[in-house]
C-alpha positions as CSV (number, residue, x, y, z in Angstrom):
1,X,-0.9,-14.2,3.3
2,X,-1.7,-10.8,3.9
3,X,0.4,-8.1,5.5
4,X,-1.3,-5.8,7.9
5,X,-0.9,-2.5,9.1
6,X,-1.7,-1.7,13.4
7,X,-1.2,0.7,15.8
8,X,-1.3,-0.2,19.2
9,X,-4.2,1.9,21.2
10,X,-2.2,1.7,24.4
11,X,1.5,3.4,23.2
12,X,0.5,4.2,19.5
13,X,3.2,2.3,17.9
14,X,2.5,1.2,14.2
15,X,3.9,-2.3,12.9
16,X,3.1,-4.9,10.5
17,X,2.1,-8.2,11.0
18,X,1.5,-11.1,7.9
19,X,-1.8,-12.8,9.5
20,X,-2.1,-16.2,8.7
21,X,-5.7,-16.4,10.2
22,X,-8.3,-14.8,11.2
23,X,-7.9,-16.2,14.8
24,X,-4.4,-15.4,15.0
25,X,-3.1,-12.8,18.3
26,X,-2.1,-9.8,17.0
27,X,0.2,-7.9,20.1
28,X,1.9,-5.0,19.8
29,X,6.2,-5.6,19.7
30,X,6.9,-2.7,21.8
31,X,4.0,-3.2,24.9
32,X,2.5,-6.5,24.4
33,X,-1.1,-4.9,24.2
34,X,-3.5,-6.7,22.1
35,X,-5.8,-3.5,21.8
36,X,-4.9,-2.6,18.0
37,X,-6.5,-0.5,15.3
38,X,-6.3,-2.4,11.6
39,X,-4.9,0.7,9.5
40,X,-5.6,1.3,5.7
41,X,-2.8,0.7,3.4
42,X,-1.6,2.5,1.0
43,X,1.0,0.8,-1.8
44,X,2.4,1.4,-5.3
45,X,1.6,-1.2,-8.0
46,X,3.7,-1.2,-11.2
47,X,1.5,-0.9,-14.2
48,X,1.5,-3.9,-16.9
49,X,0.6,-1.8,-19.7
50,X,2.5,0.4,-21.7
51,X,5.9,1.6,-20.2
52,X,6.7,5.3,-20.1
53,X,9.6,4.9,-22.4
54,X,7.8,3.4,-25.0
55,X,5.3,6.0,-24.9
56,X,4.7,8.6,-27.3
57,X,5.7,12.3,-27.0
58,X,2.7,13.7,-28.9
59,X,0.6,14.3,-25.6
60,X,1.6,16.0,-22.5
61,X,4.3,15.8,-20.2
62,X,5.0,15.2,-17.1
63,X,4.1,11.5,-16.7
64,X,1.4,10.3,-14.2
65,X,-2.2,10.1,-15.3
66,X,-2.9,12.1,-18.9
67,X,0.7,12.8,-19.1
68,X,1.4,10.5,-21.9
69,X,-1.6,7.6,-22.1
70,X,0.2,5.3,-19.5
71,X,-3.1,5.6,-17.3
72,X,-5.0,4.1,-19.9
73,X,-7.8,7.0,-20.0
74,X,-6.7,7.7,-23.8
């Protein structure tokens, strides 16, 4: 079950809604208004790999991508 991201095209407020189907009503909580934009989503996903304090401190620092091999580009 998915969680989507709106905003309403009649009073611009932005919710959340976890759509069950495709057919299901989508209105806005604050107007009622079914006109909504779907919105990308942006979210943060914890990496499986290595964990940065089992990393090395031969390369750089910093963290983040390059900054110790935890992207997985080395």
């Amino acid at each position: 079950m998915p969680i989507y991201e709106y905003v309403c095209e009649e009073c611009g407020e932005r919710y959340e809604r976890i759509v069950m189907s495709r057919e299901q009503l989508i209105t806005c909580p604050n107007c009622a208004s079914a006109k909504n934009t779907l919105q990308l989503s942006v979210f943060a996903a914890r990496s499986i790999g290595k964990s940065s304090a089992g990393s090395s401190s031969s390369g750089p620092s910093g963290g983040g991508c390059c900054g110790g091999g935890g992207c997985g580009c080395h």
